[in-house]
VOFI-823413 format. One line per 2 residues: their letters; for each residue y, x, z of N, C-alpha, C. Coordinates in pm, 1 decimal, padded with zeros to 6 digits, always signed. Each point is the difference from the previous one (the first is absolute). Example, Ala and Ser with C-alpha at 12.3 -4.5 7.8 and 13.67 -1.06 7.14 Angstrom:
! VOFI-823413
as> -00569.0,+01319.0,+00780.0,+00119.0,-00089.0,+00000.0,+00120.0,+00090.0,+00000.0 ~ +00105.0,-00035.0,-00072.0,+00119.0,+00082.0,+00006.0,+00109.0,-00077.0,+00073.0
***
This chain:
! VOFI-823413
xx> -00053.5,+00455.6,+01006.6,-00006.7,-00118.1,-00084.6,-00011.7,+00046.5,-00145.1 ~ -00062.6,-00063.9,-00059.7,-00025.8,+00017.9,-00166.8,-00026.8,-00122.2,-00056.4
xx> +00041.0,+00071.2,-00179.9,+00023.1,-00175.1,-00049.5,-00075.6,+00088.5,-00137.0 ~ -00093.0,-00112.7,+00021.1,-00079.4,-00082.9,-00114.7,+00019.5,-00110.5,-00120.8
xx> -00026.2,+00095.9,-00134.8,+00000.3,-00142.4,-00117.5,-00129.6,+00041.0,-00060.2 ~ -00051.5,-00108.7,+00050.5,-00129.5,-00036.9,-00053.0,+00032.7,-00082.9,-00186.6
xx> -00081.7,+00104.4,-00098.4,+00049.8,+00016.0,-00162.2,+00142.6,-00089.8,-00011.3 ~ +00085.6,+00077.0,+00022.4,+00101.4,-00052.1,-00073.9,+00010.0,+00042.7,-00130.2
xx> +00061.5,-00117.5,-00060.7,+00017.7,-00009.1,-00170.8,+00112.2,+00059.5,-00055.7 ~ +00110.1,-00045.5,+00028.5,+00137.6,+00012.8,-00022.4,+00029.7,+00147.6,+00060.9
xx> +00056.3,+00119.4,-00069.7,+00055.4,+00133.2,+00033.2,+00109.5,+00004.1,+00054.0 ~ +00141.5,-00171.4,-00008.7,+00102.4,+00057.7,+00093.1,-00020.8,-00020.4,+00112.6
xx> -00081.4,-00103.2,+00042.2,-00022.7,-00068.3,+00124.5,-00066.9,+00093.7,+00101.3 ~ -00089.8,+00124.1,-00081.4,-00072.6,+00101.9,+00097.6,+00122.7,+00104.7,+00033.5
xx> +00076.9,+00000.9,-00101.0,+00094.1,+00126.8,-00048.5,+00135.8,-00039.6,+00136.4 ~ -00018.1,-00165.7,+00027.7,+00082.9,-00052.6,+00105.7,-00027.7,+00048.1,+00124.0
xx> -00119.0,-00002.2,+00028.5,-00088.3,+00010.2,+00138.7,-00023.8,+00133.4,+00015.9 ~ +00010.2,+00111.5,-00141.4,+00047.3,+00150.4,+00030.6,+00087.9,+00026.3,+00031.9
xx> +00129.1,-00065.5,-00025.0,+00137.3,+00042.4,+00021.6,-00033.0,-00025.2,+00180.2 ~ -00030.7,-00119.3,+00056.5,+00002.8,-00074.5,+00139.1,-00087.6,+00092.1,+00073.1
xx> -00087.6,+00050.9,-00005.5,-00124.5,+00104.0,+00012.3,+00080.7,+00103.4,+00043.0 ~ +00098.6,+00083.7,-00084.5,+00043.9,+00138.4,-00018.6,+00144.4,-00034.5,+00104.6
xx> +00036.6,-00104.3,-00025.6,+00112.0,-00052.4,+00154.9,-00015.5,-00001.6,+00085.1 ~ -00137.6,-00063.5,+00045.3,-00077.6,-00027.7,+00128.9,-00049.7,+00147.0,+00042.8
xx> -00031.4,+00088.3,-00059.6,-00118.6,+00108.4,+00017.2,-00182.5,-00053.8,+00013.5 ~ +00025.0,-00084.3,-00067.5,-00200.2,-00072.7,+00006.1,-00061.6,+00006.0,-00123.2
xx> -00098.4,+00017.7,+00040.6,-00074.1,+00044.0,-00127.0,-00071.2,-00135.3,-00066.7 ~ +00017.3,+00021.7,-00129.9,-00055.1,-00115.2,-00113.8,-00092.3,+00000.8,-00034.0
xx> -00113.5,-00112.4,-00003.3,-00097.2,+00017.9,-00044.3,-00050.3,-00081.7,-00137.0 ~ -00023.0,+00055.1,-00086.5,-00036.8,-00136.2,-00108.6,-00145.2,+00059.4,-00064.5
xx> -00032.4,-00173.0,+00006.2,-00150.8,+00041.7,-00049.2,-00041.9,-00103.1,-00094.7 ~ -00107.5,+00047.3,-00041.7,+00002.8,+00008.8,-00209.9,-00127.0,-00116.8,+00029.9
xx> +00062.8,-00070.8,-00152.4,+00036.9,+00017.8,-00113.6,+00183.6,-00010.4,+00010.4 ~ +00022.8,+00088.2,-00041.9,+00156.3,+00000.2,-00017.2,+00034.3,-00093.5,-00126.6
xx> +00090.9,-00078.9,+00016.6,+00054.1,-00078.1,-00140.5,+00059.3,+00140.5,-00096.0 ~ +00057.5,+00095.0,+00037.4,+00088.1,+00105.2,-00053.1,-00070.9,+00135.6,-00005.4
xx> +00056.9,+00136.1,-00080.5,-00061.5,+00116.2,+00070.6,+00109.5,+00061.8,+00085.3 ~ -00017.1,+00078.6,+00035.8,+00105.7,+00109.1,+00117.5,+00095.0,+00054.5,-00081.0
xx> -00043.1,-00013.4,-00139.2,+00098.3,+00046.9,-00083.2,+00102.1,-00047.6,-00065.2 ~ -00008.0,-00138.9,+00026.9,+00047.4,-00063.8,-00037.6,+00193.0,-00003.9,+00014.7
xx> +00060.0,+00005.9,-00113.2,+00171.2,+00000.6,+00055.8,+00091.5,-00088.6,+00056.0 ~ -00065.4,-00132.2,-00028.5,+00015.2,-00131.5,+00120.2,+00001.5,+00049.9,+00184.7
xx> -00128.6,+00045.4,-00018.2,-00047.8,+00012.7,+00124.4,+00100.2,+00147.3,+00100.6 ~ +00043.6,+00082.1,-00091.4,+00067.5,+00079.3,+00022.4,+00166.2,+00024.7,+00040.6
xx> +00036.7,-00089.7,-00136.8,+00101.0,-00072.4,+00067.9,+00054.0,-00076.7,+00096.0 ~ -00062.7,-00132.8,+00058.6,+00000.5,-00021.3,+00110.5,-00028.4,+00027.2,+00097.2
xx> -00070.8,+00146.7,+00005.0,+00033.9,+00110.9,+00117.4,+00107.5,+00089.9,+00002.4 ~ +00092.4,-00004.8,-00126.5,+00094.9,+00057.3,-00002.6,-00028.4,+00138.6,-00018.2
xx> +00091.2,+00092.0,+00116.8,-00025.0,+00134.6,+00018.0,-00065.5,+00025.4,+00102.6 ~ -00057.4,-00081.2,+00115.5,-00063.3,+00030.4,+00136.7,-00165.4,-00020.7,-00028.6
xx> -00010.3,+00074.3,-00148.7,-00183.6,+00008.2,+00028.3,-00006.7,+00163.4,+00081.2 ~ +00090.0,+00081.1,-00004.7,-00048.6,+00097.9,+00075.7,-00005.7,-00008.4,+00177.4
xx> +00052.8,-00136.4,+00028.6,-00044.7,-00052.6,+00187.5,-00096.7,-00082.6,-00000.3 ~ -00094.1,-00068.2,-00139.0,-00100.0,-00056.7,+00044.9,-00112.2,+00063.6,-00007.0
xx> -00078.0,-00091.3,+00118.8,-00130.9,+00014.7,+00065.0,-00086.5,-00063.3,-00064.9 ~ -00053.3,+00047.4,-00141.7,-00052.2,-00136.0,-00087.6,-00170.4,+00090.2,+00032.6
xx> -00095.1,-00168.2,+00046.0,-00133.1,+00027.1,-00071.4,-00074.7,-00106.2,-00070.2 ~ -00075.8,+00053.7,-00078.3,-00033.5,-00099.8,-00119.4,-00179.1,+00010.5,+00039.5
xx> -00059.3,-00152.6,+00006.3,-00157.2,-00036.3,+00069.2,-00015.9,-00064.5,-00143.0 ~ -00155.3,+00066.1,-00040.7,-00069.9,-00041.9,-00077.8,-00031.9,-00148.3,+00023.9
xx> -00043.0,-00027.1,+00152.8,-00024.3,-00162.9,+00014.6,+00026.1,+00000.4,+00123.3 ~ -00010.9,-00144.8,+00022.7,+00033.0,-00022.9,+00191.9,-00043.1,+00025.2,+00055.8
xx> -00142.4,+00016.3,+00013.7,-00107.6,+00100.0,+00098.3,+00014.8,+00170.6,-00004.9 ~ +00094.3,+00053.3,-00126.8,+00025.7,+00141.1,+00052.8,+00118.5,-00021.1,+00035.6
xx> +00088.1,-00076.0,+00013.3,+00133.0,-00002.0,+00082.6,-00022.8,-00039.2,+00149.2 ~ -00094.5,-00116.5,-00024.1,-00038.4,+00028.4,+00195.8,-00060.5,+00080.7,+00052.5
xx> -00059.4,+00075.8,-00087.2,-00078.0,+00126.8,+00070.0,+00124.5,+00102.4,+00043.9 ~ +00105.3,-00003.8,-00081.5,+00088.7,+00126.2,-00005.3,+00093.6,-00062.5,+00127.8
xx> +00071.7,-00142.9,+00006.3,+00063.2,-00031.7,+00104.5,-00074.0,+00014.7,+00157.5 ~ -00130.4,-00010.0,-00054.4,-00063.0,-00045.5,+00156.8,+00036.3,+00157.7,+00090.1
xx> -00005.6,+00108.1,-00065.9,+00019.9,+00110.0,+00016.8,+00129.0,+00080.2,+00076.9 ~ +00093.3,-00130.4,-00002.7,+00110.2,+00012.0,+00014.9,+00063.9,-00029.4,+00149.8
xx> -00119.9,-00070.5,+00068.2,+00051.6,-00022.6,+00128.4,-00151.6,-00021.6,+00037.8 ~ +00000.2,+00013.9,+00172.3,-00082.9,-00062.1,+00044.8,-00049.9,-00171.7,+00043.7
xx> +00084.7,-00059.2,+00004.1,-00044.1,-00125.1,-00082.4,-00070.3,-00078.0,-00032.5 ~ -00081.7,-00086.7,-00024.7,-00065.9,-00038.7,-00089.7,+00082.7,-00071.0,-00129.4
xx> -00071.4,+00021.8,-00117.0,+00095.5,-00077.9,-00130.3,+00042.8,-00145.4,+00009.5 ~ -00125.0,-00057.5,+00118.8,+00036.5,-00139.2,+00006.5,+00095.8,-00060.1,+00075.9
xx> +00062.6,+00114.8,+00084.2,+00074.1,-00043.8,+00091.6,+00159.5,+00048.1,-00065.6 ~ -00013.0,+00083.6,-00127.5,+00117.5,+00036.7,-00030.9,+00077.0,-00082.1,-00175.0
xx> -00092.3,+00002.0,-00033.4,-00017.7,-00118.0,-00144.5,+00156.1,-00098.7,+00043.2 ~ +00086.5,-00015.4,-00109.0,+00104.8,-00092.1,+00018.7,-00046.7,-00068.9,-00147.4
xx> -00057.1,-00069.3,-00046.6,-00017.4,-00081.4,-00151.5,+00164.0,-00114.0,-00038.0 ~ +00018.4,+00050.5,-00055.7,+00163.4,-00103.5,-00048.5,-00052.0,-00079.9,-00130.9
xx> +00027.9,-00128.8,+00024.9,-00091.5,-00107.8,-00046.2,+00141.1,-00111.8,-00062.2 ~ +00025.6,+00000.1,-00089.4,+00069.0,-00140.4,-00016.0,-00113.2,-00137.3,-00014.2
xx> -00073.6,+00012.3,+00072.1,-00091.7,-00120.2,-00028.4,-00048.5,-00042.7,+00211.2 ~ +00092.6,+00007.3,+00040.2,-00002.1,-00007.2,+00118.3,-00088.3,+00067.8,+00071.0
xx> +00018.6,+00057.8,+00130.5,-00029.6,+00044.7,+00112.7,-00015.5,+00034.2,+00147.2 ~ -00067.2,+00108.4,+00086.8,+00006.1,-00040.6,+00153.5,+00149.5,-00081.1,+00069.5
xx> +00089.6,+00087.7,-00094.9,+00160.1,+00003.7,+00040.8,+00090.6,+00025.3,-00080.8 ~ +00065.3,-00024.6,+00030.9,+00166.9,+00052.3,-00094.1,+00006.8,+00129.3,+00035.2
xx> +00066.6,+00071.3,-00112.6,+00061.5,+00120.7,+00050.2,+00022.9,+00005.2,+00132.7 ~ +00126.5,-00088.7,-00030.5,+00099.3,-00029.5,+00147.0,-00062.7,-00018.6,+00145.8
xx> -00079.6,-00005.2,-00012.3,-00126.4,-00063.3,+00145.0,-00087.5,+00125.4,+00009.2 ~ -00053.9,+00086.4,-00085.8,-00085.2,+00123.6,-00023.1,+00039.8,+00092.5,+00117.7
xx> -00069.5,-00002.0,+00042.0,-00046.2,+00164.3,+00117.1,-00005.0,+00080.0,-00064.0 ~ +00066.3,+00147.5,-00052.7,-00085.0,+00069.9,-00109.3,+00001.8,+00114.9,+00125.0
xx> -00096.4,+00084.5,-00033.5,+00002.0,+00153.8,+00077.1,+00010.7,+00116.3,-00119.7 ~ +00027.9,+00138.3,+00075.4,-00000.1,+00115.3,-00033.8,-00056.0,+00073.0,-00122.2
xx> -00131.0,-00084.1,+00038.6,-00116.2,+00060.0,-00126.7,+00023.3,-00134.0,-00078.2 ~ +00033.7,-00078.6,-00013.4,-00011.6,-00123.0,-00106.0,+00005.8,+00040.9,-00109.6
xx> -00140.8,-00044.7,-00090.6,+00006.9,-00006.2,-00149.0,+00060.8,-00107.5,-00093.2 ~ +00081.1,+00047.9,-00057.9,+00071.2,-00125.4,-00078.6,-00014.8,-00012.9,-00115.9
xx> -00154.7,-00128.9,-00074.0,-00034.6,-00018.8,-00101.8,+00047.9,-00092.6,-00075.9 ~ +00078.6,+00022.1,-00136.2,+00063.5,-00093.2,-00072.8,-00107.2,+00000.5,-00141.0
xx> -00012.6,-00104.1,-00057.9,-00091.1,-00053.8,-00113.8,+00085.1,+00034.0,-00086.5 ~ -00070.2,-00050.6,-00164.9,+00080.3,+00002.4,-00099.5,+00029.7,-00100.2,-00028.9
xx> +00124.6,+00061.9,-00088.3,+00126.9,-00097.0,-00035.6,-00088.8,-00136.9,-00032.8 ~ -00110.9,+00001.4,-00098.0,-00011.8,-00118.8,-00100.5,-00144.8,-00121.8,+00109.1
xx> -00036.0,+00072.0,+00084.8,-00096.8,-00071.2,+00092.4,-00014.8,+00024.6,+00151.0 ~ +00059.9,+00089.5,+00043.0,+00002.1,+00076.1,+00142.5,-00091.9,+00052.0,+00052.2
xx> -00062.2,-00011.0,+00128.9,-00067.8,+00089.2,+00042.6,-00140.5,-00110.0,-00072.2 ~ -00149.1,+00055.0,-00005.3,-00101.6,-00075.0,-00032.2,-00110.1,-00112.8,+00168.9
xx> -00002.0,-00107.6,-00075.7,-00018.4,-00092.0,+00113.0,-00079.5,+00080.1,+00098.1 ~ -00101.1,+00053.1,-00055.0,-00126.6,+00035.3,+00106.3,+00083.0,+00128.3,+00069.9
xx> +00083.3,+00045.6,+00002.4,+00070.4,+00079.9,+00101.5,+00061.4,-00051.5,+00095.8 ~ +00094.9,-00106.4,-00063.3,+00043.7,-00096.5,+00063.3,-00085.2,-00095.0,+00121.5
xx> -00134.5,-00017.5,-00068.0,-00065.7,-00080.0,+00097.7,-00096.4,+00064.5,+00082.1 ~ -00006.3,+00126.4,-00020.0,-00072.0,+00113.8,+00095.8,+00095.6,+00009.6,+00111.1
xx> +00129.1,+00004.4,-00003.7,+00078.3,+00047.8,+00117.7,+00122.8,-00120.8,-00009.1 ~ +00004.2,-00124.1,+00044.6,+00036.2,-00120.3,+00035.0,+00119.1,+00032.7,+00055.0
xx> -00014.1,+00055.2,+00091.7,+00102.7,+00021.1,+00141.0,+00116.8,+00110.9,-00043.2 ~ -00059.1,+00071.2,-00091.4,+00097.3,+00129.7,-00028.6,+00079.3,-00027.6,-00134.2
xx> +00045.1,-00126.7,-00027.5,+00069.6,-00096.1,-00115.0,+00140.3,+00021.3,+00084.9 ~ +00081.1,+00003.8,-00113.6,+00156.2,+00031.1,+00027.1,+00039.9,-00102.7,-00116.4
xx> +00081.3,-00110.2,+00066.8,+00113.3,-00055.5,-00134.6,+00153.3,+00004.1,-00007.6 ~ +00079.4,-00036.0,-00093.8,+00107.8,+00020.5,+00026.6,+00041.7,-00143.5,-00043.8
xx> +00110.3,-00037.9,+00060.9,+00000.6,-00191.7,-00011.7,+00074.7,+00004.3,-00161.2 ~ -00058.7,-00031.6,-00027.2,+00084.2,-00091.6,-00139.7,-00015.3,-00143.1,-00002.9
xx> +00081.4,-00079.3,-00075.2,+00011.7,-00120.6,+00003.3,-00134.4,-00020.5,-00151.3 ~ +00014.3,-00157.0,+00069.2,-00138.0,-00062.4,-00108.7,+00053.3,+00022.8,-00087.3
xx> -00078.0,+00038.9,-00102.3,+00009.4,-00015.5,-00167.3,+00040.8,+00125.2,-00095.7 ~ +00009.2,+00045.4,+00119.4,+00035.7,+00207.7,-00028.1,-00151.6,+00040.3,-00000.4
xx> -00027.7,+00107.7,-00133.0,-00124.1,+00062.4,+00082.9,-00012.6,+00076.4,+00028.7 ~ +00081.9,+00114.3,-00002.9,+00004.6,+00133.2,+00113.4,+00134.9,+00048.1,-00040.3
xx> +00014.5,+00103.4,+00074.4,+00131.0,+00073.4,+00001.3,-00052.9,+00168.9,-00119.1 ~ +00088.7,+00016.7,-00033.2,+00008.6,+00165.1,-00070.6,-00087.0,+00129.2,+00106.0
xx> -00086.3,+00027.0,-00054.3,-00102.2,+00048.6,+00031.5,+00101.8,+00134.6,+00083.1 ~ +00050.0,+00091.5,-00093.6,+00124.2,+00092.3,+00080.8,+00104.8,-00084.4,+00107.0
xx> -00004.4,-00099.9,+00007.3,+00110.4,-00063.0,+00121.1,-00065.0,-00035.3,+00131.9 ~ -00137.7,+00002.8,-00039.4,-00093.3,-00059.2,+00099.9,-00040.1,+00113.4,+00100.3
xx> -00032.0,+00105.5,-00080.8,-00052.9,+00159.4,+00055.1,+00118.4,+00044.6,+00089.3 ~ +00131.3,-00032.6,-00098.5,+00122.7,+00044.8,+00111.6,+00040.5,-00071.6,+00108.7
xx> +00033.2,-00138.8,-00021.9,-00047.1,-00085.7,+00125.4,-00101.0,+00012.6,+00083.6 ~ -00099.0,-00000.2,-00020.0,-00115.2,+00034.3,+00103.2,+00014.7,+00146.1,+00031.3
xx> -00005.7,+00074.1,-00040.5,-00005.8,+00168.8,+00028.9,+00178.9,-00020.4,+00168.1 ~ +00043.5,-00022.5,-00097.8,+00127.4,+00018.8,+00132.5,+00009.7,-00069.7,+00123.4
xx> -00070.8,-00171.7,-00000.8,-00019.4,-00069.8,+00091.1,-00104.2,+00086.3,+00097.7 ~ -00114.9,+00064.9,-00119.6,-00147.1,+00005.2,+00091.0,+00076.8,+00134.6,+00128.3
xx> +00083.9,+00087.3,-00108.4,+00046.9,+00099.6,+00102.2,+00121.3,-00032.0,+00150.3 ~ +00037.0,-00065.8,-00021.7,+00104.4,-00075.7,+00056.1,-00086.7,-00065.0,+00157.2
xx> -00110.0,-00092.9,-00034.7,-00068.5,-00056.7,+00091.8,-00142.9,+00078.8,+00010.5 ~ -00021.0,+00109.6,-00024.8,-00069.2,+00098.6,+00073.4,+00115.3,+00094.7,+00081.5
xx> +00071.7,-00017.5,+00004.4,+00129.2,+00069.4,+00129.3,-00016.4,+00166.1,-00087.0 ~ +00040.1,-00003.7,-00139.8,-00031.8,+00121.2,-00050.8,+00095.5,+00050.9,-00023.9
xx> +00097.6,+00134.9,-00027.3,+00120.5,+00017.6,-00023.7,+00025.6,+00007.3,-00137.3 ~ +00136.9,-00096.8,-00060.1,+00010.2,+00035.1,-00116.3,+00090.9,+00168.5,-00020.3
xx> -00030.4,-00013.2,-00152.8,+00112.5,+00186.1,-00038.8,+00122.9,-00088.0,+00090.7 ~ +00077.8,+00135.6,+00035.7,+00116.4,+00001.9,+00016.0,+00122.4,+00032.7,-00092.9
xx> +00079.6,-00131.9,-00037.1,+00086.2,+00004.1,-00112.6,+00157.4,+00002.4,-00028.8 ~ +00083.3,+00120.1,+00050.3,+00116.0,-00052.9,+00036.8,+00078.6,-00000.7,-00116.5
xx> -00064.9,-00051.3,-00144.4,+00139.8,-00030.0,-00102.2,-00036.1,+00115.7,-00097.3 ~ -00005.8,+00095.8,+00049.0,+00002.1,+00091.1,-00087.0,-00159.6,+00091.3,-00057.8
xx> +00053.3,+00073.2,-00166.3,-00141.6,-00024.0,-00083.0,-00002.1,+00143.3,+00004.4 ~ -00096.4,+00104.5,-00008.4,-00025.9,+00135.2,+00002.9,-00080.2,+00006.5,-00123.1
xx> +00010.5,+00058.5,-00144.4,-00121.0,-00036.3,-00103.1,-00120.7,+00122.1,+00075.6 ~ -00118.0,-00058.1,-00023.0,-00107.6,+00075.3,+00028.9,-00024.0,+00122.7,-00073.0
xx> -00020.2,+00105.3,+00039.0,-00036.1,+00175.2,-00071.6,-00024.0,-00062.2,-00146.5 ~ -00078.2,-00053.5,+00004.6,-00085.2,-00002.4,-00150.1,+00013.4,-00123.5,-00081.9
xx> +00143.1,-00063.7,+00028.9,+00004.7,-00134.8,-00068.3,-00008.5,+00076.1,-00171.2 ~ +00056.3,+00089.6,+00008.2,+00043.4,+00045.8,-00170.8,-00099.3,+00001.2,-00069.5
xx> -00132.5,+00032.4,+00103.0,-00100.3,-00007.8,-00087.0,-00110.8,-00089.5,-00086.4 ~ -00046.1,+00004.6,-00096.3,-00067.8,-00114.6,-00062.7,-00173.0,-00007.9,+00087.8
xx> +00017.4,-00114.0,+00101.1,-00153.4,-00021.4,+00044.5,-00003.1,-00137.8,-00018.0 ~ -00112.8,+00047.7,-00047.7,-00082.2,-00114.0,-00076.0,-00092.3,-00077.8,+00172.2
xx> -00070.8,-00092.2,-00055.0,-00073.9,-00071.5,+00115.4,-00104.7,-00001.1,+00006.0 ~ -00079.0,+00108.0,-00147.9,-00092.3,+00012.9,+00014.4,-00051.8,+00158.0,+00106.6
xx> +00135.2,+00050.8,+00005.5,-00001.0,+00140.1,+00081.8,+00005.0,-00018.0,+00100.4 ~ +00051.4,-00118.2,+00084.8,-00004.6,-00013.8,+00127.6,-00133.3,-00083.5,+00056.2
xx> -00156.2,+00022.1,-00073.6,-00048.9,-00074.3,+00084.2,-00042.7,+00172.2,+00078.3 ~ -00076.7,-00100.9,+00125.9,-00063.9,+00121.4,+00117.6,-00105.0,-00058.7,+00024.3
xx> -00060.8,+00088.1,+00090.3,-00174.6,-00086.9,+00035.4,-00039.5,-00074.1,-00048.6 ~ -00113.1,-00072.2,+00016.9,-00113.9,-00037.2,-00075.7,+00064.5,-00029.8,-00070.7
xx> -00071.1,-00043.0,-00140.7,+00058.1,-00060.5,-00119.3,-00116.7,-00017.0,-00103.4 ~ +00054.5,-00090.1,-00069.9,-00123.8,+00010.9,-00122.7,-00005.6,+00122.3,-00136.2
x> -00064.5,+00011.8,-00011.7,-00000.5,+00074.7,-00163.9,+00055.5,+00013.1,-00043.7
***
């Protein structure tokens, strides 16, 4: 499973979904135009000290991020695509089938994912219920909600957590988020 933010704007909200990323062991994908740079100390901070467990890659556009996911399983992209939509969809979270390979695409904060994605793949719409008159939930609450449900109802195992914290080899060290991207990437 991997999770997707298609241009997010806001640096804590990605910096959220790194921390959740580097918990989970799944790799992040964000693809540009970024609202922020990698360098940013927003964005850093709300990864705290666990940028040295993330799996960060950064896509010039959505067609080199599906080129790079499709790669990732055998699959087809269309059958693995999860789109999270506050503008309604196939299903609720709560009702969602997710599998193994599921891609989990979250939009940005200020418009979400773009319609014609949305209306290319109908069926592969994910919502999460809010009541009328709300218009979406916190872009980082949504990724973590969905990311844990999607694993949960793909019969996937979460970490095992009994209470206690071990700091990682290299918390002491200063990594930045622009050091942790890997594969493809832009310029």
């Amino acid at each position: 499973m991997e999770i997707v933010l298609l241009a997010p704007e806001i640096p804590h909200n990605s910096g959220c979904a790194a921390r959740l990323a580097a918990a989970l062991g799944l790799r992040l994908h964000l693809v540009e135009p970024l609202g922020f740079s990698l360098e940013d100390r927003y964005l850093k901070r709300a990864g705290l000290d666990y940028w040295p467990l993330v799996d960060l890659a950064v896509h010039g556009d959505w067609s080199q991020a599906m080129e790079v996911l499709g790669q990732s399983s055998p699959l087809p992209m269309e059958e693995r695509l999860r789109l999270f939509t506050a503008r309604g969809g196939a299903s609720s979270l709560f009702e969602t089938a997710f599998g193994v390979d599921d891609v989990l695409v979250f939009g940005c904060e200020s418009s979400g994912l773009p319609a014609e994605l949305l209306a290319k793949y109908p069926q592969r719409r994910v919502y999460i219920p809010i009541k009328s008159g709300v218009r979406s939930l916190n872009l980082a609450n949504v990724v973590c909600l969905g990311t844990y449900t999607a694993l949960v109802r793909a019969g996937l195992p979460l970490p095992q957590n009994d209470g206690t914290y071990e700091p990682h080899p290299r918390r002491a060290e200063d990594v930045w988020p622009a050091s942790r991207v890997v594969g493809e990437s832009s310029p």
